[in-house]
N, C-alpha and C positions, 0 to 999 in steps of 0.2 A: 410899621413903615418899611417899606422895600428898599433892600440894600444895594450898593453899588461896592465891588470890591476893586483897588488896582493894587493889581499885581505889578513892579517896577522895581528893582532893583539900583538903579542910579536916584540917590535918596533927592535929590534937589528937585529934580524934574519930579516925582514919587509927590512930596508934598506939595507941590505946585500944582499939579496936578488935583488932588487932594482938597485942598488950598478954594481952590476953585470951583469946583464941584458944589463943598459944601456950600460957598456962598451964593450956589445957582438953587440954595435949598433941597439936596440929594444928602441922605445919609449916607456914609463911606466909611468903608476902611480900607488902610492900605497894607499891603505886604511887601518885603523885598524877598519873597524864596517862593517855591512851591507847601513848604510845607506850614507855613506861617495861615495860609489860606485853607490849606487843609483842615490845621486845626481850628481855627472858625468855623468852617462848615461842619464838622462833627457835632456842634450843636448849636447853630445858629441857618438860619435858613438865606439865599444867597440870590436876588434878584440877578443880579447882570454882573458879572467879572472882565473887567477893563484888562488885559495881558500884553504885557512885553514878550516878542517872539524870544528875544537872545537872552534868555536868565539864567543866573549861574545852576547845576544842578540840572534839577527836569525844566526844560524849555516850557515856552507859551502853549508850542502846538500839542506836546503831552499832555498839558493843564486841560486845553479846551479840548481834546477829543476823550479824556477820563469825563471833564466835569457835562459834555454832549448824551455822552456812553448815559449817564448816571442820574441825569433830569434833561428830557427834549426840547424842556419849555422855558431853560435859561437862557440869557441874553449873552451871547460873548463876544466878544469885542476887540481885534487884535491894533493894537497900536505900535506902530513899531517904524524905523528907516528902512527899514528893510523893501524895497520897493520896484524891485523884480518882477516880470510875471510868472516866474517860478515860485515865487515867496508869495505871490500873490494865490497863487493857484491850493500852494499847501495850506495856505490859511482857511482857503473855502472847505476845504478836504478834510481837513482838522476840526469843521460844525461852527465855523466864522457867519456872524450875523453882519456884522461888518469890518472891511479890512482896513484901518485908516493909517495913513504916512504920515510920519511925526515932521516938522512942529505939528499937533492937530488944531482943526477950525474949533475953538469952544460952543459954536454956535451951532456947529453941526453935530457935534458932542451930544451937547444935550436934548437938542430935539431926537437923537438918536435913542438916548436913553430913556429919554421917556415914551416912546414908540415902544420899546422892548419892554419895560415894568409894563405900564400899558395892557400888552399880548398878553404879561404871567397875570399879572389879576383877570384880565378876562376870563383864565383858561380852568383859574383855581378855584372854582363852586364845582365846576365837573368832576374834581379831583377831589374833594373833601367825602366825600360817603363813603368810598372805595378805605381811602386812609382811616375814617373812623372803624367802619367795621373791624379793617385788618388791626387797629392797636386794640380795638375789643375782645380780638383774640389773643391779644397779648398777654395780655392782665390775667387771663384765665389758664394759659395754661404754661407751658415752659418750654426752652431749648435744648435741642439736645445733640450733645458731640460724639457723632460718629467716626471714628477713629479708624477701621477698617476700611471703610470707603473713601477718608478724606473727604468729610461731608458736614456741614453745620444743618440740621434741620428747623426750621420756625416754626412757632406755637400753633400755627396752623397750618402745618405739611411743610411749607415750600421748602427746599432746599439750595445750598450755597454747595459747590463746590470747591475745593481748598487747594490753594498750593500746600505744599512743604512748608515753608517758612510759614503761612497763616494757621496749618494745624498743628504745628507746634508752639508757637503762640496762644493759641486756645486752649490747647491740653494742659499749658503751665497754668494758666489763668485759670481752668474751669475746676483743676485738682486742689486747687486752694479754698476753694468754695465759697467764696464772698471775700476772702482774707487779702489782705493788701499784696499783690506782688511787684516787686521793686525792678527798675529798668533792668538793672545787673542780670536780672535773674531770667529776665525774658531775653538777656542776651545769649545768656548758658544755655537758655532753651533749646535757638537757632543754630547753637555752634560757635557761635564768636567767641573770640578768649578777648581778655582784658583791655591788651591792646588794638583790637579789632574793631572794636563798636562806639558809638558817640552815641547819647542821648539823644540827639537830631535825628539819625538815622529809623531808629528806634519810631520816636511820632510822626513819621514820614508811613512807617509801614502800617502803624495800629490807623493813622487817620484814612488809608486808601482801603483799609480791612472794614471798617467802618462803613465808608463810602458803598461798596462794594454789596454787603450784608444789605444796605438799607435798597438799594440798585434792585436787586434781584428777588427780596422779599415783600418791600414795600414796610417794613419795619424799625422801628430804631435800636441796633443792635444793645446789650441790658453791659456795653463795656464802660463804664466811670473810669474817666480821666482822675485820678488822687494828687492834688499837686505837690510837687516835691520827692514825691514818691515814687509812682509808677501809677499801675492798673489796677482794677478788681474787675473780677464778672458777678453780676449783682441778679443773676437769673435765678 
């Protein structure tokens, strides 16, 4: 079933919102951060994302021009006061399927949203072969981290180019070799000292690394989330 996500950070309107949705029969979920959604979509797949422009952290228009960048054929949908035609204009700029000014029309909501799921199921038999193949090539062969280039390479060729901060994340995770590495230690990785890093921060960056990998390769990067724990690379 195709998902609706809102992103919202004032929780009342968030579930209300919500609230409503489901009882128009849309499955939902909701977030109040950027990175709440991120880690959903690391392993849940993400029909239409409903976004507040003004979120505490990365804004709406980061969310919808990363989540544009990273699938063409999702729905985004900014909701907001914000109702400028400057604000209006960043929104289109930002990969906006529609810009709507809060309070919104529920009626117009939903005939929206289902317009947009709609376009992804049409669009997803085109896209299925391609995606088989490429996890075919998965299974067979391996990843491999290039460290002189700041390079990830996938099981069949393609390549990822790395920041700093993602190839050192990699290199702590992939020297471990399947073994659990703990947030702390992909903090030491980066450079943070103790006082420096929060756990939030941390699944902010493995989920946009994630994103990212699957973005450019067409595959799903082999990093398991360990809860409570941290990371492993299970390649």
């Amino acid at each position: 079933m195709s998902t609706v996500a809102v992103v919202e950070d004032e929780s009342v309107l968030r579930e209300e919102l919500t609230f409503q949705l489901q009882h128009r029969g849309f499955n939902v979920v909701s977030f109040g951060d950027a990175s709440g959604l991120y880690r959903h979509m690391a392993t849940q797949p993400l029909a239409v994302a409903i976004l507040d422009v003004g979120l505490p952290g990365e804004d709406g228009l980061s969310i919808g021009t990363l989540l544009r960048t990273h699938n063409p054929q999702i729905g985004i949908v900014y909701l907001t006061a914000r109702s400028q035609r400057e604000d209006k204009l960043a929104g289109w700029n930002a990969g906006a399927d529609a810009f709507l000014i809060k309070p919104v029309d529920m009626d117009e909501l939903d005939l929206l949203l289902r317009r947009l799921i709609a376009r992804q199921i049409a669009l997803a038999p085109a896209q299925a072969p391609h995606s088989h193949t490429k996890q075919a090539a998965q299974e067979h062969e391996t990843w491999k981290l290039n460290n002189a280039k700041a390079m990830l390479v996938a099981p069949d060729g393609s390549r990822v180019k790395l920041t700093l901060t993602e190839l050192q994340i990699l290199t702590e995770l992939v020297t471990k070799k399947g073994r659990p590495c703990k947030h702390a230690e992909l903090a030491r990785a980066i450079g943070l000292q103790p006082d420096e890093w929060d756990r939030h921060r941390l699944e902010v960056i493995v989920s946009r690394l994630r994103l990212k990998v699957e973005r450019e390769t067409g595959l799903e990067a082999p990093l398991r989330t360990l809860r409570g724990t941290g990371y492993a690379w299970a390649a």
